[in-house]
N, C-alpha and C positions, 0 to 999 in steps of 0.2 A: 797364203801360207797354210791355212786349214786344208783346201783341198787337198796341197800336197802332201799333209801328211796324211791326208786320209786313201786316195790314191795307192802310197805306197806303203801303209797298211795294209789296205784289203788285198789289191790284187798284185803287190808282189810278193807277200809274205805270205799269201794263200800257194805260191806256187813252188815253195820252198820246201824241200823234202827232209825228212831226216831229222826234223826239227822240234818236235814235237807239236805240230802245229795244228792235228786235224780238225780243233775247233773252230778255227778258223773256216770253217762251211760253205756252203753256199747259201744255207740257213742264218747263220750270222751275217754275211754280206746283205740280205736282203733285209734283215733287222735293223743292221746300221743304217741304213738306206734309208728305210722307212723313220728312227732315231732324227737323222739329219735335216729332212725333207719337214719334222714336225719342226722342231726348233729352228727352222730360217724363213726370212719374210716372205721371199719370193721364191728364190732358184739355190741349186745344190749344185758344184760344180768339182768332180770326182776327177784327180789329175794326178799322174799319170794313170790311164788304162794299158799295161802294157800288151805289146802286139810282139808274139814270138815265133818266126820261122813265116811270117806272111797272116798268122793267125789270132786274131783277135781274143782275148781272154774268153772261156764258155762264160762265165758267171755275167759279166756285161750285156749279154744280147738277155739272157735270161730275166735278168732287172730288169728292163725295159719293157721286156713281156709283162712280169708277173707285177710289176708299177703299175700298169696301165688298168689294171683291173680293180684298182686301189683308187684309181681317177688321176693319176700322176703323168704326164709329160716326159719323157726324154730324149733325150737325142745322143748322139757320139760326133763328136767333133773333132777336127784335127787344127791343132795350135801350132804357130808359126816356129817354134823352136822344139826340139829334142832331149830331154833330161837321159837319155838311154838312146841305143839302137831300136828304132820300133818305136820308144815313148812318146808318140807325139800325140796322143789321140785323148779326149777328155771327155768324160759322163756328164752331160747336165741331165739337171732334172728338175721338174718344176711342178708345180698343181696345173691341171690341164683349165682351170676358170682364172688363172692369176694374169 
């Protein structure tokens, strides 16, 4: 349940115009990220990433990037069901020694 809301926090409501939303960043995504990653034992598991027109959210491949230099793990996975057209795909993340 957690991922999901967290999921469709960051990256659909990051993509939502008009909303007053621009704090929503890619500064904040990376905040939360890092927020999540401290307080959980092992893995973080970021659901749905949504994928629009073929294309994968920017802010996701970026996490991964800018995780890794943190010492953090992640991957992009795709889950056997759909919450949206495109939502199939999931952010873990983990400590790269766990």
């Amino acid at each position: 349940m957690c991922s999901d809301l967290c999921g469709n926090f960051l990256f659909i409501y990051s993509q939502v115009s008009n909303q007053n939303l621009e704090h929503l960043d890619y500064q904040f995504h990376y905040q939360a990220a890092l927020e999540l990653l401290r307080v959980s034992k092992k893995e973080v598991r970021i659901f749905p990433i949504p994928c629009r027109e073929g294309k994968l959210h920017e802010y996701a491949t970026k996490l991964l990037s800018d995780l890794k230099t943190q010492g953090f793990f992640g991957q992009i996975t795709q889950v056997e069901y759909e919450v949206a057209r495109g939502g199939n795909l999931m952010l873990r993340l983990m400590r790269e020694n766990a």
